[in-house]
C-alpha positions as CSV (number, residue, x, y, z in Angstrom):
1,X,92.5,83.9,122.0
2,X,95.2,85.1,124.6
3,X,95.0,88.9,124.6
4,X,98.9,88.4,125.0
5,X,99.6,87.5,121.7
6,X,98.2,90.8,120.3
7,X,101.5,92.4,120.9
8,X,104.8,89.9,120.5
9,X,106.7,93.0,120.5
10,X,106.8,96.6,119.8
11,X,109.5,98.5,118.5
12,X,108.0,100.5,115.9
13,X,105.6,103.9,116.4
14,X,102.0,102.9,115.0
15,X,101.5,105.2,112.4
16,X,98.4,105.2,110.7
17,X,95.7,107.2,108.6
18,X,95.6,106.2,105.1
19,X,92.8,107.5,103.2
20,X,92.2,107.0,99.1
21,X,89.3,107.8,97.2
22,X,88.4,108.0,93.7
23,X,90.5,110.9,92.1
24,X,91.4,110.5,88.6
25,X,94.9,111.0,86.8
26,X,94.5,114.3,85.9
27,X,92.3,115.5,88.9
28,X,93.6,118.3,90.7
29,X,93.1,117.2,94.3
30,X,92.4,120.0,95.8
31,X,89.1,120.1,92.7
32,X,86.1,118.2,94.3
33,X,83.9,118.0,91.2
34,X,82.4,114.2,91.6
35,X,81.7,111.7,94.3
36,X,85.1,111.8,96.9
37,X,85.4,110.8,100.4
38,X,87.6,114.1,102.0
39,X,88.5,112.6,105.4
40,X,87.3,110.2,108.1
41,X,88.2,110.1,111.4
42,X,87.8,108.4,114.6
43,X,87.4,109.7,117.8
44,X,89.3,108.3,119.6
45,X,92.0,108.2,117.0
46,X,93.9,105.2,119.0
47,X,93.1,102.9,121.9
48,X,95.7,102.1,124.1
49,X,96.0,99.0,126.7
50,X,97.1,99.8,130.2
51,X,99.6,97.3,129.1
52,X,101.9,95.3,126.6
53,X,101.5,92.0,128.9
54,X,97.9,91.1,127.7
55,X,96.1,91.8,130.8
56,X,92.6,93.5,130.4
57,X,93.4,94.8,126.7
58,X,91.2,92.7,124.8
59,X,88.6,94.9,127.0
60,X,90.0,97.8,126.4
61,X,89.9,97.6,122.9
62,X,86.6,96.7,122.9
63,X,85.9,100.2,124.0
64,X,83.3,102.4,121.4
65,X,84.3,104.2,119.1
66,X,82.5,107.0,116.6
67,X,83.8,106.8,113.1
68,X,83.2,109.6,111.1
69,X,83.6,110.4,107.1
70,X,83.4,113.6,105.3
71,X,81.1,112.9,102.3
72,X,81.4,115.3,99.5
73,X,79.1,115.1,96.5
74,X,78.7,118.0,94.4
75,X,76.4,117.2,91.3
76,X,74.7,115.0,93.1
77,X,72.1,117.4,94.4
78,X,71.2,115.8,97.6
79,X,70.8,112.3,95.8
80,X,70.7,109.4,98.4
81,X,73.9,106.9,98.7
82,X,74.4,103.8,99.6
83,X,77.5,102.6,101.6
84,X,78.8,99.8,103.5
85,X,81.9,100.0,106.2
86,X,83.7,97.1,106.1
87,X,86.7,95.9,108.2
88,X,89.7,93.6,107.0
89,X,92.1,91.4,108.0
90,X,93.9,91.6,105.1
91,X,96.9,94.0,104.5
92,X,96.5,97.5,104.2
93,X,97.4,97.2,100.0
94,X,93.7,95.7,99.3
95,X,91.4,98.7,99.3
96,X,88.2,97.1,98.8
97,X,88.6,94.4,101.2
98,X,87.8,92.0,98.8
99,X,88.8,88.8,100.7
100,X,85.9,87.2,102.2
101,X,86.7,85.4,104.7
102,X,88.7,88.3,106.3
103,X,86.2,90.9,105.9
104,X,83.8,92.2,108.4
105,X,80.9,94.2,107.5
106,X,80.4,96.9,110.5
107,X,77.8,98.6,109.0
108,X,75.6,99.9,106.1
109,X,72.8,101.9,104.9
110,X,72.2,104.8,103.2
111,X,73.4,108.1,103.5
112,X,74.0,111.7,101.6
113,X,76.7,114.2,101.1
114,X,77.8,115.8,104.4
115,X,78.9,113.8,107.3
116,X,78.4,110.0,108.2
117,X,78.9,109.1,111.8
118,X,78.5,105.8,113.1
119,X,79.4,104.4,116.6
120,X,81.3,101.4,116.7
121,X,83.4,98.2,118.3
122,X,86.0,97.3,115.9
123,X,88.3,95.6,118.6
124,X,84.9,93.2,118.9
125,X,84.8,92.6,115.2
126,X,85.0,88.8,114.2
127,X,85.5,87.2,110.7
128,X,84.1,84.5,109.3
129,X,85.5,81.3,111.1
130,X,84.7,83.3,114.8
131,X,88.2,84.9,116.0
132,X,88.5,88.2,116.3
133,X,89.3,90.1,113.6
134,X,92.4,91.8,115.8
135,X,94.0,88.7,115.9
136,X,93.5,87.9,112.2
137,X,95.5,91.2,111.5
138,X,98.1,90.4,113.5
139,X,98.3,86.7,112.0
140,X,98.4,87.9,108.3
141,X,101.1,90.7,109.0
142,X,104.7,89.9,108.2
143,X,105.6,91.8,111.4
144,X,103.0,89.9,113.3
145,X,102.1,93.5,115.4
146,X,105.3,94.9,115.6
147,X,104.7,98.8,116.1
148,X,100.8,98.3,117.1
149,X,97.8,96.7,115.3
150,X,96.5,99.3,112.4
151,X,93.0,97.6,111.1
152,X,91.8,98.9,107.5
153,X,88.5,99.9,107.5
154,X,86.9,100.5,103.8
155,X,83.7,103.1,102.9
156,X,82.3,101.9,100.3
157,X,79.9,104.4,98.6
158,X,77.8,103.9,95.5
159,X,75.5,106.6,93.7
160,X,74.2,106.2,90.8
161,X,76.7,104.4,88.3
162,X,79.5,105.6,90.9
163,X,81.5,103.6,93.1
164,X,83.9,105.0,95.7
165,X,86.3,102.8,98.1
166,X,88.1,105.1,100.9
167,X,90.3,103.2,103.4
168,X,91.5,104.5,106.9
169,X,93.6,102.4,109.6
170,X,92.3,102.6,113.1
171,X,94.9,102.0,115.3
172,X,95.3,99.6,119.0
173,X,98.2,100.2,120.9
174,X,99.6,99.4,124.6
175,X,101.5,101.9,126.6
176,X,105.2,100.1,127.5
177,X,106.1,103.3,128.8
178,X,104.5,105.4,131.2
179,X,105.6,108.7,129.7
180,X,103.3,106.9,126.5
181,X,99.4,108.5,125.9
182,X,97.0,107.5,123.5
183,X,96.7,110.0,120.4
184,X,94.4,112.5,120.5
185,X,92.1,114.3,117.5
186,X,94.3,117.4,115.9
187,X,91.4,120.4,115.3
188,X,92.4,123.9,113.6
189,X,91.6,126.4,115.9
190,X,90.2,128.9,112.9
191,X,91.1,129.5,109.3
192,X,92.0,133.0,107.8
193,X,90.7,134.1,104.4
194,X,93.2,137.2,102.4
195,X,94.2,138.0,106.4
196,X,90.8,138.4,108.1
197,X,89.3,135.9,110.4
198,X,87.1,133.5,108.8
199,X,84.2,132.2,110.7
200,X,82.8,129.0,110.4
201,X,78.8,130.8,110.0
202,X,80.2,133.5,108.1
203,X,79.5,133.0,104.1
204,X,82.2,136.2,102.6
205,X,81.5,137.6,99.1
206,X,84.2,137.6,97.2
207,X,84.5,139.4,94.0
208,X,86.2,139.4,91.0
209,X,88.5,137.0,89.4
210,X,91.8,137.1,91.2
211,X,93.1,134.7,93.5
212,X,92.6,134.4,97.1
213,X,94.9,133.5,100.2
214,X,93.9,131.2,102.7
215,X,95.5,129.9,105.6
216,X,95.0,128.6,108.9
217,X,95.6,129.9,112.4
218,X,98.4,129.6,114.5
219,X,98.5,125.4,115.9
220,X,102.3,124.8,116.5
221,X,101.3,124.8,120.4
222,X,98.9,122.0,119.7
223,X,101.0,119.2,118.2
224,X,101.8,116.9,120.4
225,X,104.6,115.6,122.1
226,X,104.8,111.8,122.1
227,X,106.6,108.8,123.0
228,X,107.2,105.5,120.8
229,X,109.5,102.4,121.5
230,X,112.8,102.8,119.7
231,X,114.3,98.9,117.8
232,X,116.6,99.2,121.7
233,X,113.0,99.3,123.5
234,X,114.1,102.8,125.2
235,X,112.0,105.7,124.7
236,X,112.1,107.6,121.7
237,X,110.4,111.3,121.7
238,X,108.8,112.6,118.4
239,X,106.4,115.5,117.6
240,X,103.9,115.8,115.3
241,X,103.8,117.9,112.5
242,X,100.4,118.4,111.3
243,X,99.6,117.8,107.3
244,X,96.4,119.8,105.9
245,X,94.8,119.0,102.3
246,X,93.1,121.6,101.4
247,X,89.5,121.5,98.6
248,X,86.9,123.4,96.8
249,X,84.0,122.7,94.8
250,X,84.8,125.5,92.2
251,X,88.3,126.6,90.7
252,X,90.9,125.3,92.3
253,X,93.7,125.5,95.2
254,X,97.5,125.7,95.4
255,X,99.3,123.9,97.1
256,X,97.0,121.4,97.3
257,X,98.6,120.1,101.0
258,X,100.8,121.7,103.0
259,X,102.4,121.0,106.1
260,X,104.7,117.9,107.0
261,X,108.5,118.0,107.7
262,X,110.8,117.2,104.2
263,X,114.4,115.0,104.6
264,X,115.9,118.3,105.5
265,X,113.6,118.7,108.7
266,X,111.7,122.0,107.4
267,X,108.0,122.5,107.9
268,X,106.5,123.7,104.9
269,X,104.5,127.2,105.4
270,X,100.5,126.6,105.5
271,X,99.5,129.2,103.1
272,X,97.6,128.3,100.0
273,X,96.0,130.3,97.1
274,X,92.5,129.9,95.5
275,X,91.9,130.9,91.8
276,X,88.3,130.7,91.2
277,X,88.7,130.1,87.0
278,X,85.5,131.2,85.8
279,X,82.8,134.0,85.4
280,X,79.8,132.4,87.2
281,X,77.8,133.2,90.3
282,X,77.5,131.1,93.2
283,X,78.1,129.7,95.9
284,X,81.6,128.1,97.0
285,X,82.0,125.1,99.4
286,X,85.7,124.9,101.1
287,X,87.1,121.9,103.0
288,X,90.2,121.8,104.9
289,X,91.4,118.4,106.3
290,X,94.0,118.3,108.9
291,X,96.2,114.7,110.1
292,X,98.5,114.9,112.7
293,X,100.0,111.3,111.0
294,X,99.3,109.0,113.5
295,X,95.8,108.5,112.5
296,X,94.2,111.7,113.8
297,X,91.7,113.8,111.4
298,X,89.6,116.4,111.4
299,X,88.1,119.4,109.4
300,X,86.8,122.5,108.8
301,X,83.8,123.5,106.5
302,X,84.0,127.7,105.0
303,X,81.6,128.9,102.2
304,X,82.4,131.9,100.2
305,X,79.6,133.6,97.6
306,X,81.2,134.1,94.7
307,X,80.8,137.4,92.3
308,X,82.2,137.1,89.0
């Protein structure tokens, strides 16, 4: 293969993180009551070639990378899982990668509720008839990588008589300009619970039913600036505008994700509520998510014990 033809052209921004997991119709997202994957994440989000020309790419996308996916699993009571991670060729619609002979099984095991982490070498994957598994993307897309090379990777999780498919892109790129940088993870600096910090060892009792604010700290000053190609192949400059989904294992959570710019270019406010909904005691796991669209993710973890 000719690490040249990994980018014919690029003209588009590669803009990636797609996630789905098993929520049901009339699940309330932010209401983690079964088996759910919450996030996953690479670090790094995005490798970027020195280069569009070909050059030394294919080596730099063979650099590692440490895949990460937040595992939540409620009523499962510490039960073991088994998963698989699979990487396709195919397009980003089949969520269970169920085409052989462009699938690519990276790694499996078994595994629990809380965090997975595996290190990895996508851009070395190969399928089935011993190409690499960057090139059969490219091949199979109708833009043949116009706007970067996005390979869906699939968690596949299975407990019990429960299945759970979760897909994430992780995304190649090459740097045409030199004002262009490869992506970098998005973290919340803190959250805030009803106004006061919230720390991430620090389990508040909460009392009473009556709903709660939540909300995160101030990160305007770390969304990034960033450069794509525009259709002219001039620069275009964007900024991120960070997206947060926002869960709990009891009661639920409103909005359920906040953040994002709407057609009228307004950021929506990151302040959320949490109504508990019952009379019980216990304890309360939170998760809040945060993607910075171009495929970065990461979270936080809170607990809260709960007083009816």
């Amino acid at each position: 293969m000719s690490p040249a033809r990994i980018f014919p052209s690029l003209l588009i921004p590669a803009l990636a993180a797609q996630l789905s997991g098993c929520v049901g119709s009339d699940d309330d997202p932010s209401q983690v009551h079964d088996l759910r994957v919450l996030g996953m994440s690479f670090e790094s989000p995005e490798l970027m070639a020195a280069d569009c020309n070909g050059g030394a790419s294919a080596l730099e996308f063979a650099a590692p990378v440490t895949f990460t996916a937040l595992i939540a699993d409620p009523r499962g009571n510490g039960r073991p899982l088994s998963f698989e991670l699979l990487a396709c060729g195919s397009p980003v619609d089949d969520r269970t990668c169920s085409i052989d002979a462009d699938r690519v099984r990276l790694a499996e095991g078994n595994t629990a509720a809380g965090e997975l982490t595996l290190a990895l070498r996508p851009g070395l994957a190969l399928v089935r008839d011993g190409s690499l598994l960057l090139q059969r993307v490219v091949d199979l897309d109708a833009y043949h990588g116009l706007g970067g090379i996005r390979i869906p990777l699939v968690l596949h999780l299975r407990g019990d008589a429960e299945n759970v498919y979760a897909q994430k892109l992780m995304v190649f790129n090459c740097k045409r300009f030199a004002s262009m940088k490869p992506n970098i993870t998005p973290r919340l600096p803190g959250l805030q619970l009803d106004g006061q910090a919230w720390g991430e060892s620090e389990v508040r009792v909460l009392q009473g039913d009556r709903n709660h604010k939540l909300q995160p700290d101030d990160f305007s000053a770390l969304e990034e600036d960033y450069v794509v190609p525009g259709y002219d192949l001039r620069e275009v400059h964007l900024k991120e505008s960070w997206k947060i989904s926002w869960h709990v294992d009891l009661g639920k959570i409103s909005p359920t994700e906040t953040g994002g710019v709407d057609l009228g270019g307004q950021e929506s406010r990151h302040l959320v509520e949490w109504s508990p909904g019952v009379s019980e005691r216990r304890d309360v796991q939170f998760w809040v998510v945060v993607r910075d669209g171009r495929g970065g993710e990461s979270w936080l973890k809170r607990r809260v014990s709960y007083l009816p």
